[in-house]
N, C-alpha and C positions, 0 to 999 in steps of 0.2 A: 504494500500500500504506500504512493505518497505520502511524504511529510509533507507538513504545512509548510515548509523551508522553500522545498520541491515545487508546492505550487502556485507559488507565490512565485518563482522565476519564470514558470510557464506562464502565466496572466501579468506578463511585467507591465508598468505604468506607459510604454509605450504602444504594448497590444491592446491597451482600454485606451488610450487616448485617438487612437488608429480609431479603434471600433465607435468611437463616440465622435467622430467626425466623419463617419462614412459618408458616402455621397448615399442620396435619398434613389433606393431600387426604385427605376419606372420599368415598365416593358413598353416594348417595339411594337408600332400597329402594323404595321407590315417585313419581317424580319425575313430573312435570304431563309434563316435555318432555328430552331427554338432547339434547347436539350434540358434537361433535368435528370440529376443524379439525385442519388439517395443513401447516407452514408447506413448499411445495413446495423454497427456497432451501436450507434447512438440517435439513430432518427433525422440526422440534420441531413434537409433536403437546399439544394440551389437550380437553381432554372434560369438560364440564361437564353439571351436574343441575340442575333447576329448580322448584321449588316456588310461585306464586301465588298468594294469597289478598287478592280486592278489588284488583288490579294491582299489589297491591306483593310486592315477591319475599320470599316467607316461607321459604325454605329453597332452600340452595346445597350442591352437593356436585360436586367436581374432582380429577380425575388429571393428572398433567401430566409430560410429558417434553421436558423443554426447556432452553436455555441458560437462563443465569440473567436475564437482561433476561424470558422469559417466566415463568420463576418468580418474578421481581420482581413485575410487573402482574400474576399470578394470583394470588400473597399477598396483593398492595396490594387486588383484587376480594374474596378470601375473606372479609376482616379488613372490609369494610366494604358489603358488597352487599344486607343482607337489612336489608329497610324499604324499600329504594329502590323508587320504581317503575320500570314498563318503561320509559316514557319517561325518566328519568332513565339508563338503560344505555345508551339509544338516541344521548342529548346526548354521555353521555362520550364515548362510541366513536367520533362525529363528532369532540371537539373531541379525540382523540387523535391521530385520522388528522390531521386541519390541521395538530397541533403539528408532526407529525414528518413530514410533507411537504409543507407551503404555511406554514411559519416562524410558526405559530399560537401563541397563547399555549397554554398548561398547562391542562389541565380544570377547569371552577371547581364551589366546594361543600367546605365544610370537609372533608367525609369522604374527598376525592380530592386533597387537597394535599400526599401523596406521589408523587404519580403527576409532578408537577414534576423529580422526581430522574432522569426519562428523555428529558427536557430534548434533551442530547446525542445521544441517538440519530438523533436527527435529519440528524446529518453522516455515517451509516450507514446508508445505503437497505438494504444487506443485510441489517440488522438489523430493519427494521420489521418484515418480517411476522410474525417469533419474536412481536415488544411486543403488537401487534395480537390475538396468536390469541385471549387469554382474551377479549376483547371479541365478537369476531367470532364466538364460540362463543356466548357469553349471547346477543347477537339474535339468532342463530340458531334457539335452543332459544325466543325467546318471539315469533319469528313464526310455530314449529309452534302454540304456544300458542293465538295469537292467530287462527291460522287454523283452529280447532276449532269 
């Protein structure tokens, strides 16, 4: 069992102050591609909306019900997803998954050097798949895309 030590570095003051400034989820009235995951561990569900133009994502739109670690990466995605392209979603989501299960570093790219701050998660397999979902929802949504 965690100690209170332990989870007190997992919920640091900068993944509540991340989650308490989230950008406000809208959804897409007309979206290229919609996905929704569902983390089986602990219920936290995200659904995201997708927009393309020329492979870079031009428009994002998400609901999210989830601990704060998945509101943290869904903020951290909201606040910086639209320009990037596919393959750029495709890298983070790979070098998320390493971080937080094969001792990988933190995703690289100015625009994802918050995503460092879940670092720790890492010594909480229970937690990844919450961290994971917004990820695992954007490829989702752009290999319907991609397979159109």
């Amino acid at each position: 069992m965690a100690s209170i030590m332990e989870l007190s570095d997992l919920y640091s003051e900068k993944i509540l102050e991340i989650v308490a400034n989230a950008p406000k989820g809208e959804r897409l009235d007309m979206p290229d591609a919609t996905a929704r995951k569902t983390s089986r561990v602990c219920g936290s569900v995200v659904e995201v909306d997708l927009k393309l133009e020329d492979g870079m994502i031009a428009d994002f739109g998400h609901s999210v019900s989830a601990c704060a670690l998945g509101q943290t990466t869904t903020a951290i995605v909201a606040r910086n997803i639209l320009g990037a392209p596919g393959a750029e979603m495709r890298r983070v989501r790979a070098e998320m998954e390493a971080m937080l299960k094969a001792d990988g570093a933190p995703p690289t790219g100015e625009r994802w050097t918050d995503l460092r701050y879940l670092e720790p998660v890492r010594d909480f397999p229970n937690r990844h798949a919450s961290t994971l979902l917004v990820f695992e929802a954007v490829v989702a949504a752009l290999d319907t895309i991609e397979s159109r």
